[in-house]
C-alpha positions in Angstrom: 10.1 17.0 32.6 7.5 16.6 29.9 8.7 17.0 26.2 7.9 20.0 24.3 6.2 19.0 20.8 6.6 20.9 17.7 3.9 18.8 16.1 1.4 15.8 16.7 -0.2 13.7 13.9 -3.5 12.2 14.1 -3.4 8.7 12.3 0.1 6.7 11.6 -1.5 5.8 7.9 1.0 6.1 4.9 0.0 10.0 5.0 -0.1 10.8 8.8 3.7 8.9 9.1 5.0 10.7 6.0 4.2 13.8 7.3 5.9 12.8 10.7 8.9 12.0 9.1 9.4 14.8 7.2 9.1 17.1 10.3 11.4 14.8 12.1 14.1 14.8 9.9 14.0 18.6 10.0 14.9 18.6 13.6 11.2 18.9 15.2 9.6 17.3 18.2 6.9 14.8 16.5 4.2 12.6 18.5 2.2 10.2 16.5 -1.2 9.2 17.5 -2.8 6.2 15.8 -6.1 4.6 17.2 -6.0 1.4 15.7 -3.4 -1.4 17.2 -0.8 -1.4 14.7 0.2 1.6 12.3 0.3 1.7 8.7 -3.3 2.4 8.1 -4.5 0.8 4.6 -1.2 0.2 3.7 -1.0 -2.8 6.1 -1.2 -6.6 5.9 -3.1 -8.4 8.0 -4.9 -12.4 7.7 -8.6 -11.3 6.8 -9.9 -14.4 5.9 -8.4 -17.7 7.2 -4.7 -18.5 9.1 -1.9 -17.6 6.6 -3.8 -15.8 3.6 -2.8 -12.2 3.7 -4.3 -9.7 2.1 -3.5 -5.8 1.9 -6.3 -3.5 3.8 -7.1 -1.2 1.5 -5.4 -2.3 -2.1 -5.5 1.4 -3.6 -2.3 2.1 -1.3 0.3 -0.4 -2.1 0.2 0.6 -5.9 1.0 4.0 -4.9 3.5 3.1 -2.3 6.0 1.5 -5.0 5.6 4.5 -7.0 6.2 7.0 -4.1 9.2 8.9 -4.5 9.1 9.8 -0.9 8.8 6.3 0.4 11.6 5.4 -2.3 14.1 7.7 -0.3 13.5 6.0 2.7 15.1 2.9 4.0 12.1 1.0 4.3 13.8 -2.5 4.7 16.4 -1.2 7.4 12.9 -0.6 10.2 11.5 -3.8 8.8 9.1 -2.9 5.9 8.7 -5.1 3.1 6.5 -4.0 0.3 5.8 -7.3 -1.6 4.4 -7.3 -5.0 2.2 -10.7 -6.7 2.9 -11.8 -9.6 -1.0 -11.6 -9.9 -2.7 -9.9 -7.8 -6.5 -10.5 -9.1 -8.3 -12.4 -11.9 -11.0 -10.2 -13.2 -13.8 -11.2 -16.2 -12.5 -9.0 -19.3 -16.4 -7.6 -19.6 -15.3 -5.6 -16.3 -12.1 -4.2 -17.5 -13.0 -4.1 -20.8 -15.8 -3.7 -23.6 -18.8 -6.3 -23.6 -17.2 -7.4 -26.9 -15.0 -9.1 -25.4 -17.1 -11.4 -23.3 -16.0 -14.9 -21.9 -11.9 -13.3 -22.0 -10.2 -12.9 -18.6 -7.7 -10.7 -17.7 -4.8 -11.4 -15.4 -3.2 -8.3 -14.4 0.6 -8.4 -13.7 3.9 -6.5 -13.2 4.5 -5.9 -17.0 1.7 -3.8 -18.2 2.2 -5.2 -21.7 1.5 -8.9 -20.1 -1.3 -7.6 -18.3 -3.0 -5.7 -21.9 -3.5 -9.4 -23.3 -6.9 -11.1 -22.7 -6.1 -15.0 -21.5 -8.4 -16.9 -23.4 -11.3 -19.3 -21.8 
């Protein structure tokens, strides 16, 4: 006997799996679909460059993820998820972030906004 769906989602991204959840806590039949080989679409880790340096896929995502009251209801860590955050994350020149006056500065971003708001000198 085949199951009945309620609804199928195209794409097991951060988007296509939140709306899955939300209709399968609500009692409906849910398929997911997801064409690459693991799920999670940008908001995935994978080793890009070399054995053992992991990066994020598409850095716009995690940001948003620990700010996500959705995702904060859910018990991420209980199904394995780990959202890990750097102490840095990048180090940018402070003429990119910033006014050309304040060329030769870098900037370090961090946790603490206030931290991350003072230029590190050369």
């Amino acid at each position: 006997m085949s199951l009945q769906l309620d609804a199928v989602v195209v794409g097991a991204g951060p988007n296509g799996l939140a709306a899955a959840i939300t209709l399968a806590v609500t009692g409906r039949a849910v398929r997911v679909y997801e064409a690459a080989a693991t799920p999670g679409g940008g908001c995935r880790t994978a080793e890009l460059t070399l054995p053992g340096f992991r990066h994020d896929v598409c850095s716009a995502v995690h940001p948003l993820a620990l700010a996500s009251p959705f995702l904060r209801r859910l018990d991420l860590p209980a199904h394995g998820v780990r959202l890990l955050q750097p102490t840095v994350a990048l180090r940018i020149r402070s003429t990119v972030a910033a006014p050309p006056r304040c060329s030769g500065r870098w900037s370090r971003p961090r946790p603490d906004s206030t931290a991350t708001a003072r230029p590190t000198p050369r």
